[in-house]
C-alpha positions as CSV (number, residue, x, y, z in Angstrom):
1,X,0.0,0.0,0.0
2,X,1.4,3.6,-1.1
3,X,2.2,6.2,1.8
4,X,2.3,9.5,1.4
5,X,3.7,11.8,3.8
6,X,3.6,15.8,2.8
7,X,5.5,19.1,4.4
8,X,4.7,22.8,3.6
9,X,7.5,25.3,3.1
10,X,6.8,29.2,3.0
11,X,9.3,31.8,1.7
12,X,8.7,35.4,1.7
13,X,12.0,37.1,0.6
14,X,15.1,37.1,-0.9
15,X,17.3,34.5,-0.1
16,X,19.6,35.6,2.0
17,X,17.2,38.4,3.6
18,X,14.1,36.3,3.1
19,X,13.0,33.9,5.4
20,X,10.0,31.3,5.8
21,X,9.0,28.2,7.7
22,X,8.1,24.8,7.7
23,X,5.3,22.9,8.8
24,X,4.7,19.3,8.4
25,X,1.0,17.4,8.2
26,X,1.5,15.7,12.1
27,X,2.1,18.9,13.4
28,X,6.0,17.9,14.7
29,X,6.7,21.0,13.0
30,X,4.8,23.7,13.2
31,X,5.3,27.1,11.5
32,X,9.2,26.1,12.2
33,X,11.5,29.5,10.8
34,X,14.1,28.4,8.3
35,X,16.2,31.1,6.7
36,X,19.5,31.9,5.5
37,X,20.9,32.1,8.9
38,X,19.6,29.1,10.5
39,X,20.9,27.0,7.2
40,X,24.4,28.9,6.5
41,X,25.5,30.9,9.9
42,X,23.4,29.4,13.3
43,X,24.9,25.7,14.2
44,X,23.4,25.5,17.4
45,X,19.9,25.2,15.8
46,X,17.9,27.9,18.4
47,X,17.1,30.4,15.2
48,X,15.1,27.6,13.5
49,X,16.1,24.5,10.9
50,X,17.6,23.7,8.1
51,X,17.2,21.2,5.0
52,X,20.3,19.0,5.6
53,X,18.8,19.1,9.8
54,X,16.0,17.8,8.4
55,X,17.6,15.2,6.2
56,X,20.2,14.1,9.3
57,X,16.8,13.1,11.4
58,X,15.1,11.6,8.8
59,X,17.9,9.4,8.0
60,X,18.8,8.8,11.4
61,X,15.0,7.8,12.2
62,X,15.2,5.3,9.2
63,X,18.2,3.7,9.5
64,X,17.4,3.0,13.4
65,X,14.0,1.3,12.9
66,X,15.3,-0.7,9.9
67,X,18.4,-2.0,11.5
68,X,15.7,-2.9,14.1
69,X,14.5,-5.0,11.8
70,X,17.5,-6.5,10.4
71,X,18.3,-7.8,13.7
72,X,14.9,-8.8,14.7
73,X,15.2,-11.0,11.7
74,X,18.2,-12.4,12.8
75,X,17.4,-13.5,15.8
76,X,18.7,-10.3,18.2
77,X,16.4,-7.6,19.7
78,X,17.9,-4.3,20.3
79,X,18.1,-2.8,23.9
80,X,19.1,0.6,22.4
81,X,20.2,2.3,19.4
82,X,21.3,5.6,18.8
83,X,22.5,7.0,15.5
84,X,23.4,10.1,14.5
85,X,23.4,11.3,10.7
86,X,25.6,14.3,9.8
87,X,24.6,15.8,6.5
88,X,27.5,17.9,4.9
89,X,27.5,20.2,2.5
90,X,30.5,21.7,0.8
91,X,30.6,23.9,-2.1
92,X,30.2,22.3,-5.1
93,X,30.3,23.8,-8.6
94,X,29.2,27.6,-8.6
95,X,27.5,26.7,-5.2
96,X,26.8,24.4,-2.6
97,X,25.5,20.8,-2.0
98,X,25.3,17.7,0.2
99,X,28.6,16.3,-0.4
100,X,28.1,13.4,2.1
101,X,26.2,11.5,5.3
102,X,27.7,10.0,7.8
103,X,26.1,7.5,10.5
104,X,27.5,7.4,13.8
105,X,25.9,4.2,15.5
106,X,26.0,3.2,19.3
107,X,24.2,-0.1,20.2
108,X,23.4,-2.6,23.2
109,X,22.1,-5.6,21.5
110,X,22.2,-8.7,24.0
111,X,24.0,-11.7,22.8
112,X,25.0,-10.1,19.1
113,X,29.0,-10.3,18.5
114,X,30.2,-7.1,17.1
115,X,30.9,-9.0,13.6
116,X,27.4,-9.8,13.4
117,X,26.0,-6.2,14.3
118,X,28.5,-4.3,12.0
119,X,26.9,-6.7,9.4
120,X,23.3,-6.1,10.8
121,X,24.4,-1.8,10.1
122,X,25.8,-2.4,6.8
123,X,22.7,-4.1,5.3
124,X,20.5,-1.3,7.2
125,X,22.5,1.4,5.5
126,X,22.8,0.1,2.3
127,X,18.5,-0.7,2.2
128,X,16.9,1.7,4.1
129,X,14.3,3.6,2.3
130,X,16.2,6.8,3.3
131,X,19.5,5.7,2.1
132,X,17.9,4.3,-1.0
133,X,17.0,8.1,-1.8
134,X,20.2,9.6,-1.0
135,X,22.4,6.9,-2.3
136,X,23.8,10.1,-4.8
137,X,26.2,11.0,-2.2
138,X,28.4,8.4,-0.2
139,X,27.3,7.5,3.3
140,X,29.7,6.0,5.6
141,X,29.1,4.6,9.0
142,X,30.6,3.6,12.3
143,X,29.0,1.1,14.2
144,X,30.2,0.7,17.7
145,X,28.7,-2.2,19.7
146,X,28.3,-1.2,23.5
């Protein structure tokens, strides 16, 4: 069965004076500022988001559950995993783009040997739905087994 899932951007602006805001259809965002600043100049995020913020969690959130699946179907259940996806971007031609994602992984998975789980991330990285889409820039990943 299709799924759809849909997010609304405004702009009002140029774009490096402008600025708009995001708001996504189960209300997680909400009218959530994005603008020059908060994607080029703010890191610490207070300003508002960004696209490539947007892209680290949705990657993050997709590789998790499906390397929860992975090892669900071979035979481990996961205490806890954390991942965190970096999205950079770099200047690339006359501008900038995503030159790259990398997954930092931490896991407790009882009874798993760290062979087995770095096996477990690979195939999660390499067929997640997420990494399927952005599989035009590399990813790399560290696995580390707790």
């Amino acid at each position: 069965m299709p799924i759809t899932r849909k997010a609304t951007a405004n702009w009002k602006g140029t774009g490096k004076e402008g600025s708009g805001t995001v708001t996504t259809t189960s209300g997680v965002l909400k009218d959530t500022p994005h603008s020059f600043h908060t994607r080029f100049v703010s890191e610490d995020g207070k300003a508002g988001t960004n696209p490539e913020e947007l892209v680290a969690a949705a990657h993050a959130s997709c590789f998790t559950m499906k390397l929860s699946f992975v090892l669900n179907a071979a035979g481990f259940t996961a205490d806890d995993l954390e991942c965190t996806a970096s999205v950079k971007m770099d200047k690339v031609g006359d501008g900038n783009g995503v030159v790259g994602i990398h997954l930092d992984l931490k896991g407790r998975v009882p009874g798993i040997s760290a062979a087995q789980f770095q096996e477990c991330a690979d195939n999660a990285k390499a067929n997640c739905p997420i990494s399927q889409l952005l599989k035009s820039v590399p990813i790399t990943l560290s696995a580390t087994l707790l």
